[in-house]
C-alpha positions in Angstrom: 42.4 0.3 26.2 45.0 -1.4 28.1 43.3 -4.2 30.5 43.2 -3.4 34.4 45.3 -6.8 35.3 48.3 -5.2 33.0 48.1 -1.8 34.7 47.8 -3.8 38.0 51.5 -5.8 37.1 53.0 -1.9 35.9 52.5 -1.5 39.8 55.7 -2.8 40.4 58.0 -1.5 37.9 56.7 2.4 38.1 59.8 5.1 37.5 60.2 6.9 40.5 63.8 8.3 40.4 66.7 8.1 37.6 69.9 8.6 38.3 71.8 9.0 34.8 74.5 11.7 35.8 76.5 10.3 32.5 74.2 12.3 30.5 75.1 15.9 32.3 74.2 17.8 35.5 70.9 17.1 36.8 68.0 19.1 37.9 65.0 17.3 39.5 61.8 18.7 39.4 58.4 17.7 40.3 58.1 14.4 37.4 60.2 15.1 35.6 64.0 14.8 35.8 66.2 17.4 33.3 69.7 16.1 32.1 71.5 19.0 30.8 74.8 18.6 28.3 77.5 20.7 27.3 77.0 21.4 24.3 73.3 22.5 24.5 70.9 20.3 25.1 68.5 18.3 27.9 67.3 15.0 28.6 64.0 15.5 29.8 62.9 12.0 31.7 59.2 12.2 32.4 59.0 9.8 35.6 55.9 8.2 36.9 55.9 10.7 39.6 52.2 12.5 40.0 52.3 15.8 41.6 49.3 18.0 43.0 48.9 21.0 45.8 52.0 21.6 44.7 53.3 17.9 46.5 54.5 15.4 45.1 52.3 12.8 45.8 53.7 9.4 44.9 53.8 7.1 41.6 50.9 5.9 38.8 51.8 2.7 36.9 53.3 4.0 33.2 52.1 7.9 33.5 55.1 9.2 32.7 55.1 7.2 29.1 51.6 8.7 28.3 52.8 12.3 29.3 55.7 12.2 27.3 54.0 10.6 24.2 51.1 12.8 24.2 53.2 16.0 25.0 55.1 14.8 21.6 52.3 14.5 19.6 51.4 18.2 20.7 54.5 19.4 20.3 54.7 18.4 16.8 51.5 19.6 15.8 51.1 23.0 17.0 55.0 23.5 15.7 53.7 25.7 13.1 51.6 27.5 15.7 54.6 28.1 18.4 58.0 27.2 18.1 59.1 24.5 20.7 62.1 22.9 22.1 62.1 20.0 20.8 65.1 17.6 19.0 64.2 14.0 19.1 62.2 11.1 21.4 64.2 8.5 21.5 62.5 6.4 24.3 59.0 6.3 25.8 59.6 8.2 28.7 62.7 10.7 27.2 62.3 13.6 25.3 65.4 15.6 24.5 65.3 19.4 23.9 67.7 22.3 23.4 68.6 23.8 26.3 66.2 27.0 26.7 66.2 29.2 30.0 62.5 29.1 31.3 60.9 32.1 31.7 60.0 33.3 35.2 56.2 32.5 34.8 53.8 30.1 33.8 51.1 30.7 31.9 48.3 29.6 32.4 44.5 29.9 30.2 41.3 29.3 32.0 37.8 29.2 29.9 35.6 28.0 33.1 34.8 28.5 36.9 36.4 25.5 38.2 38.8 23.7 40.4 39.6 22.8 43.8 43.1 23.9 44.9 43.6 26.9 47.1 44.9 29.0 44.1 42.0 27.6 41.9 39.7 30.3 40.0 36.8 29.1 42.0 38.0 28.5 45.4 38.6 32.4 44.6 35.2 33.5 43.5 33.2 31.3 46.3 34.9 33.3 49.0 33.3 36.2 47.1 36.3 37.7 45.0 35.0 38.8 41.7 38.7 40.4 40.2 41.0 37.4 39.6 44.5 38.1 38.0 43.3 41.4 37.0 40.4 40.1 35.3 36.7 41.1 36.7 34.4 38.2 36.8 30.3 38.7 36.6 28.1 37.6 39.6 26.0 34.7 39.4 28.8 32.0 38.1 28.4 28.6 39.4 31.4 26.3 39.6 32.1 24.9 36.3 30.6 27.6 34.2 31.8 28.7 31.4 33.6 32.4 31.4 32.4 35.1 29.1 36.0 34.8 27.2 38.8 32.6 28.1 41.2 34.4 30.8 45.1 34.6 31.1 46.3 34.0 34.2 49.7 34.0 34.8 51.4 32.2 38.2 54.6 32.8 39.2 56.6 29.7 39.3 58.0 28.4 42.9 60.7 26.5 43.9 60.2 22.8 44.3 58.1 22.0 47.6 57.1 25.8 47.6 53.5 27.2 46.2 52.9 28.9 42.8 51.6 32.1 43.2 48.2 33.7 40.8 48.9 37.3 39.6 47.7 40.3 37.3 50.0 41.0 34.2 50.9 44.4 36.1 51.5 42.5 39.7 54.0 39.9 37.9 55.5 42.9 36.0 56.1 44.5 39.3 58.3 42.1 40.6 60.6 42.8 38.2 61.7 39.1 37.0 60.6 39.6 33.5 60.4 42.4 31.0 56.7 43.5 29.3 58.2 42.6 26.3 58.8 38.8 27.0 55.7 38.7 29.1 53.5 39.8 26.2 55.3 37.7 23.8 54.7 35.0 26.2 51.4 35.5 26.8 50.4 35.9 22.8 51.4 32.1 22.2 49.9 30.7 25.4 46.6 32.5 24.1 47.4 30.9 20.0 48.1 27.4 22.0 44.5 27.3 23.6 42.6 28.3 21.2 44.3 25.9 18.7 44.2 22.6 21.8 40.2 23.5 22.1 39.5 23.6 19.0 41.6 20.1 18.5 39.8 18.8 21.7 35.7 20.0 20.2 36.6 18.0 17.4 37.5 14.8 19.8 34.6 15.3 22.0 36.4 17.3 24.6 36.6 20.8 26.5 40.3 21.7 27.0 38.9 23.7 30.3 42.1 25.3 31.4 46.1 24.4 30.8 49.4 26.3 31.6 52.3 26.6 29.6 56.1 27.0 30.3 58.1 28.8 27.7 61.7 29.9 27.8 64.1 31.3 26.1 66.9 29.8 23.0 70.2 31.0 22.9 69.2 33.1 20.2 67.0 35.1 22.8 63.8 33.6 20.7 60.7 32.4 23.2 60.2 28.9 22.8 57.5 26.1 24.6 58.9 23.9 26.4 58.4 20.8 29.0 55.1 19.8 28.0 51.9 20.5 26.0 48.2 19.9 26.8 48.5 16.6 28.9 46.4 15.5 31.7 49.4 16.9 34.0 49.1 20.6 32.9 45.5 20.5 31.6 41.8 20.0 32.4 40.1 18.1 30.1 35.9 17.3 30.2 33.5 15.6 28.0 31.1 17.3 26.2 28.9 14.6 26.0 27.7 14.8 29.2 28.5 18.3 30.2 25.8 20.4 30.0 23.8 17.1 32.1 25.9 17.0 34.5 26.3 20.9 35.3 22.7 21.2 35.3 23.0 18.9 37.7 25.2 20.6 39.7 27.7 17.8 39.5 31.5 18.0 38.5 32.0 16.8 34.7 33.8 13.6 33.7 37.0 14.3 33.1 40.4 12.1 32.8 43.0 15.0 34.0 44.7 14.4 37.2 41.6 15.9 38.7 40.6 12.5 40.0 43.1 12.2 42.1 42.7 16.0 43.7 39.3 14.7 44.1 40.4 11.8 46.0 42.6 13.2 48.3 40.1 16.3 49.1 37.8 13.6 49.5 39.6 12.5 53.0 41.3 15.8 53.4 44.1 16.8 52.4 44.2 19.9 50.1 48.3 19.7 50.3 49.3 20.5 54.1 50.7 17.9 56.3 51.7 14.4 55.5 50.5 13.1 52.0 48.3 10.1 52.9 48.8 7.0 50.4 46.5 6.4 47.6 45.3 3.3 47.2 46.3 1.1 44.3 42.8 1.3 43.0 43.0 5.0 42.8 46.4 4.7 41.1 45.4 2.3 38.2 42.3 4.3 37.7 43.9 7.5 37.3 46.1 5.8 34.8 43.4 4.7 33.1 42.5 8.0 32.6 45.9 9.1 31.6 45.1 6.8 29.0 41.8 7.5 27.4 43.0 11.0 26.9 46.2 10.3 25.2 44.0 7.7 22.6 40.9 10.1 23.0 43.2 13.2 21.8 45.5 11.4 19.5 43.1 9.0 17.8 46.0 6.2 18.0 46.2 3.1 20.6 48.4 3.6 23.1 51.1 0.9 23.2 52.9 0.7 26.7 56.9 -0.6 26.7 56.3 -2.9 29.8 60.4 -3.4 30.1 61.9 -2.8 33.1 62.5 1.5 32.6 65.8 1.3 34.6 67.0 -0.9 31.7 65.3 -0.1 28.9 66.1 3.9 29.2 70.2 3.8 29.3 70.2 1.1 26.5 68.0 3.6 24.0 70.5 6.7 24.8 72.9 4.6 24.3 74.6 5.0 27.5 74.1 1.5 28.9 76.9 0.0 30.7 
């Protein structure tokens, strides 16, 4: 593991922005910045940006290198299990992809009763709601139990600074953005995707808990996955270690998702409306921290951070430095 006092120093120097309008017309989403060319592809720059409640929340030291990385190492190994977007990575933070147009829906897998957002599965079932996404749910769960079976449900995917939205097959069908066709075509690879990431995980020592998946389409009209894969941005990750302890216990599991920082801020809070308070740099470097133990944890490799200036060191690998 990278020592706290480099992580401290990677403070300074965190991505925030890019502005590389060389490289095409430029979408900016929530971390990650899209570059998208003429002849059919897109730059994908995963910033340092962390985003949660649907806000964008500020900056942890060298995240986005660990999201890009491990979203890599996923994409290439569950290739045989989905097709993906992928072309090349040719820096730590850039990942360049055919162009694909996303589908109108995330989808998203749940295997437990967890969570702590207003559209979470449990914030659901504590008010008493026992039909979620279409799905009915027994009595008697307590929060971070395991479900009978895992669960697909999708989300509708809002524009930047809005909320997603958590709906039934037949509710997102009846908004008419996307045909049954895609949808269950869709939703057959999100469910191959989880079961192969838990599987990969119980080997590692982890639960894969819950994750969602963006997938759009080629210009061939084929479904493809793209943005990312089973980081701690799009995923939940525990230990099994000290699971079954701890939810005995009634106490939330150790994870090292982006949970922490949810935590943190419902801690003194703020659940995503009104001003984002600043999070402290300790709470930053830890939650980096845990960005990286999963990558190593899932991957079995070191991670190796490129501590160059990324402002410098991005143009100069896509070879568009002035």
């Amino acid at each position: 593991m990278i020592d706290t006092i480099t992580l401290r120093a990677a403070l300074g120097s965190t991505l925030e922005s890019t502005s590389f309008d060389v490289l095409g017309h430029k979408y900016e989403g929530k971390v990650r910045d899209n570059y998208t060319t003429a002849d059919g592809r897109r730059y994908i720059v995963v910033t340092d940006r962390i985003s949660a409640f649907d806000r964008v929340l500020g900056t942890l030291p060298l995240k986005g290198q660990v999201l890009n990385q491990l979203a890599a190492f996923w994409f290439e190994r569950t290739k045989d299990v989905a097709p993906n977007h992928v072309i090349e990575v040719p820096d730590p933070n850039v990942l360049v992809a055919r162009e694909c147009t996303p589908l109108p829906v995330e989808m998203v897998m749940r295997s437990y009763v967890t969570g702590v957002t207003s559209t979470s599965i449990w914030t659901h079932y504590q008010k008493g709601e026992r039909v979620f996404c279409g799905h009915r749910l027994p009595d008697g769960l307590r929060k971070n139990e395991r479900l009978p079976a895992p669960i697909l449900t999708p989300s509708t995917k809002a524009e930047k600074g809005g909320h997603d939205v958590s709906a039934s097959r037949e509710e997102i069908l009846a908004m008419g953005h996307i045909s049954a066709r895609d949808f269950d075509a869709a939703a057959e690879i999100a469910r191959a995707l989880f079961e192969h990431g838990q599987m990969w995980c119980a080997e590692r020592g982890l639960i894969l808990v819950d994750t969602k998946y963006e997938l759009g389409k080629d210009k061939h009209g084929n479904i493809v996955v793209i943005d990312e894969i089973h980081t701690p941005d799009s995923s939940r990750f525990w230990f099994t270690s000290t699971y079954a302890e701890r939810f005995a216990s009634a106490q939330d599991p150790e994870s090292f998702d982006k949970e922490y920082v949810r935590r943190y801020l419902a801690g003194i809070g703020f659940t995503g409306d009104g001003p984002i308070p600043p999070i402290p740099d300790d709470v930053r470097v830890e939650a980096t921290r845990r960005y990286i133990e999963s990558f190593e944890k899932i991957t079995g490799r070191d991670f190796v951070p490129d501590l160059e200036d990324p402002q410098v060191r991005i143009p100069r690998n896509l070879g568009i430095a002035g």
